[in-house]
C-alpha positions in Angstrom: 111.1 -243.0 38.7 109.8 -246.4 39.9 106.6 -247.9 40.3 106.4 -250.4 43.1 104.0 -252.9 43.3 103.1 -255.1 46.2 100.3 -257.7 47.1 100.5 -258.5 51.0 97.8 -260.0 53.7 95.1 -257.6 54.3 96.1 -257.5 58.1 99.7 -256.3 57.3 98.1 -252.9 55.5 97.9 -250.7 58.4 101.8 -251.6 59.5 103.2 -251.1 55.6 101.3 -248.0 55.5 103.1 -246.5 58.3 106.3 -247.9 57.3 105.9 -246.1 54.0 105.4 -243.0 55.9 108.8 -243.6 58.0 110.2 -243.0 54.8 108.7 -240.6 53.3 106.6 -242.0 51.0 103.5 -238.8 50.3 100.8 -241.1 49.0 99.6 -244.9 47.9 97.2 -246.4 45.7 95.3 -249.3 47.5 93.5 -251.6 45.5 91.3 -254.8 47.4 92.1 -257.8 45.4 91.9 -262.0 45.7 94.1 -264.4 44.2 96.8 -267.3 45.4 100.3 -268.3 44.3 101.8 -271.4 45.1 99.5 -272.1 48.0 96.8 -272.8 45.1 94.0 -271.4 47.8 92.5 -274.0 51.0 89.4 -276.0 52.0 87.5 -274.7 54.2 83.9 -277.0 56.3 81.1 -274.8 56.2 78.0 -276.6 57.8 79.3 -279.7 57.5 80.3 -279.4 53.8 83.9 -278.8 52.5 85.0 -276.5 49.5 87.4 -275.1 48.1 88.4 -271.7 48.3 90.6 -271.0 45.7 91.2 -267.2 45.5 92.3 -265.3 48.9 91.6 -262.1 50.1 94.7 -260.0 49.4 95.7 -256.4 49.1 97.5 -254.8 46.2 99.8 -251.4 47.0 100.8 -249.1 44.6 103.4 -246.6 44.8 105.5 -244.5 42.1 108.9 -243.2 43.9 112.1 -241.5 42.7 114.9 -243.5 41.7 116.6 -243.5 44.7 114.6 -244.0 47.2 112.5 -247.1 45.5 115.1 -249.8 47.5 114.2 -248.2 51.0 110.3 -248.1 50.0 111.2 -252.0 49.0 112.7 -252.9 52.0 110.0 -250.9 54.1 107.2 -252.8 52.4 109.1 -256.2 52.5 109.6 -255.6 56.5 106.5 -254.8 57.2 104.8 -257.3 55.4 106.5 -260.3 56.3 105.2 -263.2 58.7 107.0 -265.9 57.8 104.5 -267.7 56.6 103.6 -269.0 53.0 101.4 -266.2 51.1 103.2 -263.1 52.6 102.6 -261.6 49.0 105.2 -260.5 46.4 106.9 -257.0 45.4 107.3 -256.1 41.6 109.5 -253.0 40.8 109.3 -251.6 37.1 110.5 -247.9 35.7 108.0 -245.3 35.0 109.0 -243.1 31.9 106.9 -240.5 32.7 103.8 -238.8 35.1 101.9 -235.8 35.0 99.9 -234.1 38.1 96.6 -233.2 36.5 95.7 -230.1 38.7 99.2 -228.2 38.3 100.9 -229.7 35.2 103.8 -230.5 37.1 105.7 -233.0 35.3 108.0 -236.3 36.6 109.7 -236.2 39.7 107.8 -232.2 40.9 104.6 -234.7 40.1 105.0 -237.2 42.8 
């Protein structure tokens, strides 16, 4: 099993989301979140004074997949996301050893 991780624009969830569920993906974790990569943030004039604002408004996606489907949820998310323009996000992929439904016991793979 994988676990992917992605941190996109806010405005791109609704389009991932239903380019998840093109491809089957059953169910996603959404967490609101703010930080900045190499953009390091932007100033912004707010009655006549400037600041900084260093940490953006961003939205981190969760999703745990089998094996083989994780490079189709991948290129889903990345496809959906994308603007073209510098703070699209990032995707992280890492291997889940294990998961566990809580209601049924169902174990692995029969739990997601």
């Amino acid at each position: 099993m994988k676990k992917i991780e992605a941190i996109i624009k806010p405005f791109k969830l609704d389009e991932v989301k239903e380019a998840l569920h093109e491809v089957g993906v059953s169910g996603i974790t959404v967490t609101e979140a703010k930080g900045f990569g190499r953009q390091k943030g932007h100033t912004e004039l707010y009655r006549g004074a400037e600041y900084v604002v260093d940490f953006l408004p961003k939205v981190k996606l969760e999703v745990v997949v089998p094996d083989g489907q994780s490079d189709r949820v991948v290129e889903a998310i990345a496809g959906a996301a994308q603007t073209g323009r510098i703070g699209d996000g990032k995707i992280f992929v890492s291997t889940i050893d294990s998961a566990l439904r809580i209601r049924t016991g169902e174990k692995d793979d029969a739990a997601i």
